[in-house]
PyMOL Python script that loads the backbone (N, CA, C, O; Angstrom):
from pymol import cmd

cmd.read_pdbstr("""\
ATOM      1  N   UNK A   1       0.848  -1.172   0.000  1.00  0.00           N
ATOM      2  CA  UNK A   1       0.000   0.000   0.000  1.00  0.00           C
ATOM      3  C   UNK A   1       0.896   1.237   0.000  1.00  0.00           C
ATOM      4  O   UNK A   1       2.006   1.128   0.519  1.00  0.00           O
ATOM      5  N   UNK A   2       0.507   2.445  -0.551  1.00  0.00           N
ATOM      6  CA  UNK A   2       1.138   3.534  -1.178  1.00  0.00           C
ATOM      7  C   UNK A   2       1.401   4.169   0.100  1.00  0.00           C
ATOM      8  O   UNK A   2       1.135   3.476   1.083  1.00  0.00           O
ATOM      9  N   UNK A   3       1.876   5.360   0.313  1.00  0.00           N
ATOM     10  CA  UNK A   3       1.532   6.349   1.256  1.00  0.00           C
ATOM     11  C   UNK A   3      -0.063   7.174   1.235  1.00  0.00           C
ATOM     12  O   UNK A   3      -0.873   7.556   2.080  1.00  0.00           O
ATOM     13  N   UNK A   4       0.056   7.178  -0.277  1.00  0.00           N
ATOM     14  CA  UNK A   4      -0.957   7.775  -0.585  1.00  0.00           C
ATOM     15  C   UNK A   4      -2.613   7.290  -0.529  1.00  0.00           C
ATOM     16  O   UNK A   4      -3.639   7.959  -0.407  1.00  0.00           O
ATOM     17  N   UNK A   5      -2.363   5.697  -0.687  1.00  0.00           N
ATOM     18  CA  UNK A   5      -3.582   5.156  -0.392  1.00  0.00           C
ATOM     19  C   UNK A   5      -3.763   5.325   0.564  1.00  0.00           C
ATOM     20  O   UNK A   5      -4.654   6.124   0.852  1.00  0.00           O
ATOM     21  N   UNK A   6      -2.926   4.582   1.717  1.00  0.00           N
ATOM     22  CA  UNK A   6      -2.762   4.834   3.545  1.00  0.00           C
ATOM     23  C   UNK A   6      -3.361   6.144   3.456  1.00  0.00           C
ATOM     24  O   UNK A   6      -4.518   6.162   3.035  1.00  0.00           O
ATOM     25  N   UNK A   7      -2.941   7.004   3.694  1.00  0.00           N
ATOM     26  CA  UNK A   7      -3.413   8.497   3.429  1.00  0.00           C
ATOM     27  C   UNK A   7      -5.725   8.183   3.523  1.00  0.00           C
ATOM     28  O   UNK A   7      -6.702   8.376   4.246  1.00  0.00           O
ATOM     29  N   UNK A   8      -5.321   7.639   2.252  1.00  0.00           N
ATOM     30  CA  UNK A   8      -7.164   7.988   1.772  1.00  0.00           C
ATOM     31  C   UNK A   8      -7.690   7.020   2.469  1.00  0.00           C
ATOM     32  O   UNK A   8      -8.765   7.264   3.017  1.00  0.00           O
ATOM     33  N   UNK A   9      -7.189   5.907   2.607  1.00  0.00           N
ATOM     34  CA  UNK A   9      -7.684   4.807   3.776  1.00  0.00           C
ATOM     35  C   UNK A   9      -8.439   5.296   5.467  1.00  0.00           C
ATOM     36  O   UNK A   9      -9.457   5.078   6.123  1.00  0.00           O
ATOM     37  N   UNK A  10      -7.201   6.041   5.557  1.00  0.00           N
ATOM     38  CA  UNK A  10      -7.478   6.563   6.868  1.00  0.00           C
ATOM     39  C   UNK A  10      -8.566   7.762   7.017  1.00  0.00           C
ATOM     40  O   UNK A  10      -9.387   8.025   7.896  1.00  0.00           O
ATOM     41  N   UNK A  11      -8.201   8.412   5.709  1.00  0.00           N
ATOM     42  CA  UNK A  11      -9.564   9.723   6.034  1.00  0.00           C
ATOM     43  C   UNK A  11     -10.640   9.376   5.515  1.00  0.00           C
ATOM     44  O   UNK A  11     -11.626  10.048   5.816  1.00  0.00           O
ATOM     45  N   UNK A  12     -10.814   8.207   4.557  1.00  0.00           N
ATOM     46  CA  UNK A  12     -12.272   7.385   4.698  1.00  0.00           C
ATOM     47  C   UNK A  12     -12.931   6.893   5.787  1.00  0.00           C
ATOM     48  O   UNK A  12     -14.148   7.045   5.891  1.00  0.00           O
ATOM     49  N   UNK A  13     -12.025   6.095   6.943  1.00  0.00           N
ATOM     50  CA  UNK A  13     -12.140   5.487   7.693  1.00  0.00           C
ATOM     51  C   UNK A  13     -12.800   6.370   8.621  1.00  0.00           C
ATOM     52  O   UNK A  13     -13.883   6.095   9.137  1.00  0.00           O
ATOM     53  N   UNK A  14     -12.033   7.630   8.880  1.00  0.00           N
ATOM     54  CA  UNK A  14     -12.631   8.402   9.799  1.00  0.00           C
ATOM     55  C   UNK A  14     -13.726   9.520   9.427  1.00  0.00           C
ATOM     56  O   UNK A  14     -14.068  10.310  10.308  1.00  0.00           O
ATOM     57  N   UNK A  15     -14.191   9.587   8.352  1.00  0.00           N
ATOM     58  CA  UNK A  15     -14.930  10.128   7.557  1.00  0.00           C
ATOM     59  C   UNK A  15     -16.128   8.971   7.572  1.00  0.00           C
ATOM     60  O   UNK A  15     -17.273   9.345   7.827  1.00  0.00           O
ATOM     61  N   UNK A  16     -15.914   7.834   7.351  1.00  0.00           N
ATOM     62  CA  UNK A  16     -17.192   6.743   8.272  1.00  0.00           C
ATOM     63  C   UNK A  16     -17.253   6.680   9.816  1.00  0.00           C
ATOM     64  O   UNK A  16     -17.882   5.785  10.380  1.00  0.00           O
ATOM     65  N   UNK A  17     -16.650   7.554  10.427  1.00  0.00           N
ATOM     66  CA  UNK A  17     -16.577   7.079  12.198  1.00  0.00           C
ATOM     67  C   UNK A  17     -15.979   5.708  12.430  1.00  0.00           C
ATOM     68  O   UNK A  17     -15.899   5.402  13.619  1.00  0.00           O
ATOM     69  N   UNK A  18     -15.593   4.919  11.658  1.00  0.00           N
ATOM     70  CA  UNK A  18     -15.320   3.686  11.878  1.00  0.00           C
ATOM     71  C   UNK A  18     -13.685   3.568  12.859  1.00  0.00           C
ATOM     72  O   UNK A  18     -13.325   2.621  13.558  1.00  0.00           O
ATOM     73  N   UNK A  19     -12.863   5.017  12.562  1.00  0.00           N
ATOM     74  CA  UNK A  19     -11.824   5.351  13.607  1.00  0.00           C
ATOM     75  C   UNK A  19     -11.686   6.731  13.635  1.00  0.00           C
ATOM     76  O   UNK A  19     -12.066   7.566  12.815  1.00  0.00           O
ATOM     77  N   UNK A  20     -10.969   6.892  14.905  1.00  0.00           N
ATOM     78  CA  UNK A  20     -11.206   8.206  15.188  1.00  0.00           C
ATOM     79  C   UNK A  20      -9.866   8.956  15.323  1.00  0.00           C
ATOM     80  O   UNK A  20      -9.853  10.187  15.298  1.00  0.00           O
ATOM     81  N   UNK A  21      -8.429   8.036  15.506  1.00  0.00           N
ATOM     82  CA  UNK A  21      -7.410   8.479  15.519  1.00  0.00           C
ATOM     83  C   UNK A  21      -6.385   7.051  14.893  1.00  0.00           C
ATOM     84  O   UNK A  21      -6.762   5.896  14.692  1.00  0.00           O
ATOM     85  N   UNK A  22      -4.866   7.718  14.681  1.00  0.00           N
ATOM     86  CA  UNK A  22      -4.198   6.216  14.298  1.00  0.00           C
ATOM     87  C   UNK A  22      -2.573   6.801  15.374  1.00  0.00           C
ATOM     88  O   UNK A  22      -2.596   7.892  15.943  1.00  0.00           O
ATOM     89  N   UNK A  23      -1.583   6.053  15.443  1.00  0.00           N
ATOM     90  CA  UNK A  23      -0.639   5.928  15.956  1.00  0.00           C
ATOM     91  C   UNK A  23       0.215   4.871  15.814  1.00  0.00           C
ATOM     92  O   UNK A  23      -0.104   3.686  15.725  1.00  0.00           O
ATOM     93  N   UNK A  24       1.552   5.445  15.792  1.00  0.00           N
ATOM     94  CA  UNK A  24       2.419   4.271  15.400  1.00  0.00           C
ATOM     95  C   UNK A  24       3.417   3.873  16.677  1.00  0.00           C
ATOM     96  O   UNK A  24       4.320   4.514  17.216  1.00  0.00           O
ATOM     97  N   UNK A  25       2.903   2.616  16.919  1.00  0.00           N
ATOM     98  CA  UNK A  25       3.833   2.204  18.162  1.00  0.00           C
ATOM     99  C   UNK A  25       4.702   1.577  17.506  1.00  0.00           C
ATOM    100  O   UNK A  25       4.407   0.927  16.504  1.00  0.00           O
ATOM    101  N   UNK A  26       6.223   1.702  18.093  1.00  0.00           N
ATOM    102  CA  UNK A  26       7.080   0.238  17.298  1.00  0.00           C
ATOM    103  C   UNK A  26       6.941   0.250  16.363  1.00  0.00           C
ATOM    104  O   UNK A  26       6.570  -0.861  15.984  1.00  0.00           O
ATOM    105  N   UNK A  27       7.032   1.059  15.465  1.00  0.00           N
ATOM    106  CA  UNK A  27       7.070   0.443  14.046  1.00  0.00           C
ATOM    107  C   UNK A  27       5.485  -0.109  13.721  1.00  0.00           C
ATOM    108  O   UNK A  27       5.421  -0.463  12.544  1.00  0.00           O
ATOM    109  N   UNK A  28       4.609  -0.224  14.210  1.00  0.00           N
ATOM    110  CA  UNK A  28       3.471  -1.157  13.418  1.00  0.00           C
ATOM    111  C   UNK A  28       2.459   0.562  14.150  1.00  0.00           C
ATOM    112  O   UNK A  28       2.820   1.246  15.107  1.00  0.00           O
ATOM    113  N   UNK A  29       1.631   0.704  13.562  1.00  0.00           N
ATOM    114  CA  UNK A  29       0.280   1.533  12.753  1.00  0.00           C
ATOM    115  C   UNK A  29      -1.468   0.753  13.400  1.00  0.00           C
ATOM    116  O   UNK A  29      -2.168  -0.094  12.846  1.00  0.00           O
ATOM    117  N   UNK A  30      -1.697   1.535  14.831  1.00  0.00           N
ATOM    118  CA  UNK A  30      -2.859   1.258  15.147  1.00  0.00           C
ATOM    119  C   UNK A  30      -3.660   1.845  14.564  1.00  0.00           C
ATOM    120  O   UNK A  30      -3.232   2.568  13.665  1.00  0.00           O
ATOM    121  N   UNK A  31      -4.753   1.817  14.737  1.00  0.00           N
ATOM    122  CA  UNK A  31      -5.853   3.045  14.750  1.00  0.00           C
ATOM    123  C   UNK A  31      -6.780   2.732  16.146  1.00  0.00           C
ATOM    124  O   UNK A  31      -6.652   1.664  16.743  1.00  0.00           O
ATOM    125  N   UNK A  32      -7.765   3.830  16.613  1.00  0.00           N
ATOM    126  CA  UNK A  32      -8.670   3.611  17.466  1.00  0.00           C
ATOM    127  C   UNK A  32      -9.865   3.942  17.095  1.00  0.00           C
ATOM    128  O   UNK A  32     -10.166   4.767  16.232  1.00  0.00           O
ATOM    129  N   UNK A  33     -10.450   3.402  17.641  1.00  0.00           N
ATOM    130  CA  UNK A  33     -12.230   3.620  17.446  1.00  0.00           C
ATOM    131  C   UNK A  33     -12.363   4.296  18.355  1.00  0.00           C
ATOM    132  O   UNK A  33     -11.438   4.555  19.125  1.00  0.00           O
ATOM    133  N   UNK A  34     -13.992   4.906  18.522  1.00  0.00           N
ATOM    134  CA  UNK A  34     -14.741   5.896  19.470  1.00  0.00           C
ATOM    135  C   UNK A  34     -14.266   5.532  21.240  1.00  0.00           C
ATOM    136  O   UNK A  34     -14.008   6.335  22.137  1.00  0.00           O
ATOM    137  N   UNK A  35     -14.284   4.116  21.265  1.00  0.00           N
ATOM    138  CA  UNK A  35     -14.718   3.909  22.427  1.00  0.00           C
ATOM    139  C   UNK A  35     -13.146   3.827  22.934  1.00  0.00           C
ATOM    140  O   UNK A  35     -13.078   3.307  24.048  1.00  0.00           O
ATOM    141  N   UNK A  36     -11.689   4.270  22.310  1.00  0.00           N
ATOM    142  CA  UNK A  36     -10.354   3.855  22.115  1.00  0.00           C
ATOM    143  C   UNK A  36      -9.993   2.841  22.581  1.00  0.00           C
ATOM    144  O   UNK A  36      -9.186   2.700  23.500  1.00  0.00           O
ATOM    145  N   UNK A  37     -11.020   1.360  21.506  1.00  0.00           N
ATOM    146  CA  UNK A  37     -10.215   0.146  21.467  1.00  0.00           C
ATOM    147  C   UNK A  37      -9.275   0.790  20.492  1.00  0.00           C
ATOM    148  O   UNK A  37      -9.587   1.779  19.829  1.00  0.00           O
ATOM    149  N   UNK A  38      -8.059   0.164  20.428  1.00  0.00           N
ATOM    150  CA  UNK A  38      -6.823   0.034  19.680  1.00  0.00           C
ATOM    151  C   UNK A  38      -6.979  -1.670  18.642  1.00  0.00           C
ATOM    152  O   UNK A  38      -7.335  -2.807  18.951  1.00  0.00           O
ATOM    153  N   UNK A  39      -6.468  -0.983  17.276  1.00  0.00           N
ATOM    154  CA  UNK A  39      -6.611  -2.382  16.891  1.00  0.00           C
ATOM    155  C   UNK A  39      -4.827  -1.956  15.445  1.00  0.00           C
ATOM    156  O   UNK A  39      -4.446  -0.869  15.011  1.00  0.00           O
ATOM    157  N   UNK A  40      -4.299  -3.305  15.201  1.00  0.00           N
ATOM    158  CA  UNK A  40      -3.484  -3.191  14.427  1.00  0.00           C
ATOM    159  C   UNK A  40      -4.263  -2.985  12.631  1.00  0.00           C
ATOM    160  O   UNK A  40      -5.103  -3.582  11.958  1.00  0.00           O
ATOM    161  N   UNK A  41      -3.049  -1.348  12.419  1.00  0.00           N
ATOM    162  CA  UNK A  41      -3.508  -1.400  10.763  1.00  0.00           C
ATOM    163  C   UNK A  41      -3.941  -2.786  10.149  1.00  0.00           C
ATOM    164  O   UNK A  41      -5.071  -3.081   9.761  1.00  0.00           O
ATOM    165  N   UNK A  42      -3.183  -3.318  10.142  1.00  0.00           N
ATOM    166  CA  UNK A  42      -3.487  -4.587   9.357  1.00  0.00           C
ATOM    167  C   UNK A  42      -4.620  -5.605   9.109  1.00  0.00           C
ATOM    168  O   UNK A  42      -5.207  -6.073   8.134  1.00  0.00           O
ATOM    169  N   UNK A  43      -4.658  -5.764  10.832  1.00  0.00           N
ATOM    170  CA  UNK A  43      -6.221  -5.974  10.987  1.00  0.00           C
ATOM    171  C   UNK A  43      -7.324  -5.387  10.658  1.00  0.00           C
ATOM    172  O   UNK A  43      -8.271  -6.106  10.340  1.00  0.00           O
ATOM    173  N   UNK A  44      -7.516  -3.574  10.651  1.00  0.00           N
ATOM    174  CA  UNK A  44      -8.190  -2.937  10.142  1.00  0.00           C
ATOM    175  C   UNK A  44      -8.794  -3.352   8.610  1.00  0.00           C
ATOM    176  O   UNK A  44      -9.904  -3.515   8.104  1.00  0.00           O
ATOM    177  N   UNK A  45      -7.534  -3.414   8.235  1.00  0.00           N
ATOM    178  CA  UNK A  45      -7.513  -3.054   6.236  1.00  0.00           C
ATOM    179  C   UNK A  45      -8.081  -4.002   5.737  1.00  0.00           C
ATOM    180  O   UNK A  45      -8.769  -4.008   4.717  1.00  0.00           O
ATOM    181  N   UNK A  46      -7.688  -5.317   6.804  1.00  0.00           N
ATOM    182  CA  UNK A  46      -8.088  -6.288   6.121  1.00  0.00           C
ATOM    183  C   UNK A  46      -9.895  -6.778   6.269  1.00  0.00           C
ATOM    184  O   UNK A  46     -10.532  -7.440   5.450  1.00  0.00           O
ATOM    185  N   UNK A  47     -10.356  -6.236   7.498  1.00  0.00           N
ATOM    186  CA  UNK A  47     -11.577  -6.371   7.559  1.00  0.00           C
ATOM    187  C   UNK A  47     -12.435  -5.049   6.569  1.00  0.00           C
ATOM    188  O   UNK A  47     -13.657  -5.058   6.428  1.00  0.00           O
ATOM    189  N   UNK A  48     -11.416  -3.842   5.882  1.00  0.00           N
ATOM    190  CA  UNK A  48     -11.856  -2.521   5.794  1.00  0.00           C
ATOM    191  C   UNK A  48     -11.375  -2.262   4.486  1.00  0.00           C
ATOM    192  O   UNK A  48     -11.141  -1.061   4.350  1.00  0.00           O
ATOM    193  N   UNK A  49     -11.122  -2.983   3.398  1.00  0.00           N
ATOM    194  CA  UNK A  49      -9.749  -2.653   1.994  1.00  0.00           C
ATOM    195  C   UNK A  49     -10.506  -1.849   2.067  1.00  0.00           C
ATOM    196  O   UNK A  49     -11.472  -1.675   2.811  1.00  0.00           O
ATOM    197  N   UNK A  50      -9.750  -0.876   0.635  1.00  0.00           N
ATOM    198  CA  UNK A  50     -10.190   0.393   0.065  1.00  0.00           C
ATOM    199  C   UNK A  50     -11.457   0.200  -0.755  1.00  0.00           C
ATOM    200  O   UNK A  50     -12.422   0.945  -0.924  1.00  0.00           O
ATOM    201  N   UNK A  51     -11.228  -0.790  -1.130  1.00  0.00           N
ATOM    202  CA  UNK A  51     -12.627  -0.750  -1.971  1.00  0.00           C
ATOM    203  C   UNK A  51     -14.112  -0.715  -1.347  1.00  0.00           C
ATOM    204  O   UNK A  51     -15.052   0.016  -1.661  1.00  0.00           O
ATOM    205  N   UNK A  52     -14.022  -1.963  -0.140  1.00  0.00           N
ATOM    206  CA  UNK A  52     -14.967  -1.459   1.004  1.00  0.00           C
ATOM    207  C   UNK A  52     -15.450  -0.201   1.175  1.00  0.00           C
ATOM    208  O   UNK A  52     -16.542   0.231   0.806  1.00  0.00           O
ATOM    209  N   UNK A  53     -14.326   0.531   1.926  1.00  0.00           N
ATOM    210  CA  UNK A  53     -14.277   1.821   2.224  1.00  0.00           C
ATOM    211  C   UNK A  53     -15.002   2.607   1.343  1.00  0.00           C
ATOM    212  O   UNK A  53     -15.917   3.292   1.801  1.00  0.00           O
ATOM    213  N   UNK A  54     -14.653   2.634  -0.312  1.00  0.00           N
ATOM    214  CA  UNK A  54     -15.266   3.163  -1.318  1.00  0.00           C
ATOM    215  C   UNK A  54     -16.620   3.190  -0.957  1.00  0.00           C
ATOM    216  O   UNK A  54     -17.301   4.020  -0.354  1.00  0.00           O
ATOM    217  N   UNK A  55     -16.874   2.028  -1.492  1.00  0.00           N
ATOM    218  CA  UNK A  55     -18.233   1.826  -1.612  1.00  0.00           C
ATOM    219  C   UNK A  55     -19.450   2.114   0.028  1.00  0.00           C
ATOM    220  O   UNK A  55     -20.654   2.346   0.139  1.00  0.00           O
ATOM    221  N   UNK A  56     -18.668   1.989   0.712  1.00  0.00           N
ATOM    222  CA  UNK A  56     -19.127   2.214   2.440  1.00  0.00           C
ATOM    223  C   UNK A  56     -20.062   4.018   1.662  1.00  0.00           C
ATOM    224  O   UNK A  56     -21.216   4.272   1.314  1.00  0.00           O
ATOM    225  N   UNK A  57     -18.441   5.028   1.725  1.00  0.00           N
ATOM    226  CA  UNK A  57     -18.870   6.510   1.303  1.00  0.00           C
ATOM    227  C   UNK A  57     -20.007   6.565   0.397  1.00  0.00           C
ATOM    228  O   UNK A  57     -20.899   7.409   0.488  1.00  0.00           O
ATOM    229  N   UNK A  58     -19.949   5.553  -0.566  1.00  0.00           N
ATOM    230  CA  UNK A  58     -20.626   6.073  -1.915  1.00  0.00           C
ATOM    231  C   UNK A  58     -22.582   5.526  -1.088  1.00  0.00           C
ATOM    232  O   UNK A  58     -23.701   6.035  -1.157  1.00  0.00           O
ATOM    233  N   UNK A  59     -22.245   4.803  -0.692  1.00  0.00           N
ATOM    234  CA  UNK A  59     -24.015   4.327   0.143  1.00  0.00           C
ATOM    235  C   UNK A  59     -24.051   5.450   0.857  1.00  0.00           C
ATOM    236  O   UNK A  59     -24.987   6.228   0.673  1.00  0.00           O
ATOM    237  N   UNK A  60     -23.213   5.694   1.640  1.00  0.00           N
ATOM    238  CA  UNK A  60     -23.975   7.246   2.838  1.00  0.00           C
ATOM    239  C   UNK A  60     -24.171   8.302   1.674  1.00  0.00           C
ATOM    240  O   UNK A  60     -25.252   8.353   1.088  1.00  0.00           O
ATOM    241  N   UNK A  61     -23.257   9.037   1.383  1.00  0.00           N
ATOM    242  CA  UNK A  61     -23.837   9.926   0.011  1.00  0.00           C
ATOM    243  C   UNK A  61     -25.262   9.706  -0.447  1.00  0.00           C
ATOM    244  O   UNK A  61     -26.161  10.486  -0.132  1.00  0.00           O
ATOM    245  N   UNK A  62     -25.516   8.283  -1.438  1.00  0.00           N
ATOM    246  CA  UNK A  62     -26.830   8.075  -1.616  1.00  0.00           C
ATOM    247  C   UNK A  62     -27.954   8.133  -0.628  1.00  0.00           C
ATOM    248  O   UNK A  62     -29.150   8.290  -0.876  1.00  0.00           O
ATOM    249  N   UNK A  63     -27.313   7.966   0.647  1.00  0.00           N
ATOM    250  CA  UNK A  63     -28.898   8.001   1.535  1.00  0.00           C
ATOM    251  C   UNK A  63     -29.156   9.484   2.107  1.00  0.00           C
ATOM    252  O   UNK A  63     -30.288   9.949   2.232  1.00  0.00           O
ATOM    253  N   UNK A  64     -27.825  10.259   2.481  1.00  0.00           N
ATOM    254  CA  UNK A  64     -27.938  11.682   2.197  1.00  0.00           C
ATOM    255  C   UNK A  64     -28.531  12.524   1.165  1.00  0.00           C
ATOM    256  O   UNK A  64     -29.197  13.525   1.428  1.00  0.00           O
ATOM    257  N   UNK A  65     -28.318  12.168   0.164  1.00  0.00           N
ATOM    258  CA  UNK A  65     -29.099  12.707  -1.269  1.00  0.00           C
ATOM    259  C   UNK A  65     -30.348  12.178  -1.070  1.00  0.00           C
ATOM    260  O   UNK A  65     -31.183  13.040  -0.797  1.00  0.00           O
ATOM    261  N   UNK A  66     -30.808  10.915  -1.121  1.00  0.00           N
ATOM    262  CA  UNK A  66     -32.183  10.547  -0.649  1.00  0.00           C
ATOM    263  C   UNK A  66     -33.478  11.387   0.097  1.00  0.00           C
ATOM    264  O   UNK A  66     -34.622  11.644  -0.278  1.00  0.00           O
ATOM    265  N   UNK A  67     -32.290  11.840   2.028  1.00  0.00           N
ATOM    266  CA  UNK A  67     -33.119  12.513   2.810  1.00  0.00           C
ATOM    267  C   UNK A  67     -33.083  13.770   2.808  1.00  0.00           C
ATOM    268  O   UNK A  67     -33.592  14.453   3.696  1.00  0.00           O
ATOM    269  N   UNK A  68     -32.353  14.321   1.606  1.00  0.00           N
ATOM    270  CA  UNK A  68     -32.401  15.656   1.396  1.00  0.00           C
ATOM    271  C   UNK A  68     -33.807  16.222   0.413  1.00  0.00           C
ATOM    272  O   UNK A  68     -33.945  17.420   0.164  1.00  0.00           O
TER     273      UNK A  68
END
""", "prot")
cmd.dss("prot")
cmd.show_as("cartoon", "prot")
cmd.util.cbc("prot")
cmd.orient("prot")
C-alpha cells in the first residue's frame, strides 16, 4: 500500500466514524475507534480494503441525497 492510499484509507475510515485516531507504536500503525479500542492497521484493512471503504462513502452519500 502507497503512502498515498494509507493516506485515503485513513480519512475514509474516519470520515465513516469507523476510527477516530491512528498511531504508530514500534514500528506497526494502530488506529482507534470511538470507544479507544486500539486495533493493528493490518487488521483494520483487512476487515476494511479500500474498496470497502469506497463503496461504504458512496451508500452514505446516496442516503444523504435521498433525505435531502
Amino acid at each position: 500500500m502507497t503512502q498515498l492510499e494509507l493516506a485515503q484509507c485513513l480519512h475514509l475510515a474516519k470520515t465513516l466514524d469507523l476510527i477516530v485516531s491512528s498511531r504508530m507504536i514500534n514500528g506497526v500503525l494502530y488506529v482507534y475507534d470511538a470507544a479507544g479500542q486500539k486495533r493493528p492497521w493490518d487488521s483494520f484493512i483487512s476487515d476494511y480494503p479500500i474498496e470497502r471503504l469506497k463503496a461504504m462513502i458512496d451508500r452514505l452519500q446516496m442516503r444523504l441525497k435521498t433525505a435531502s
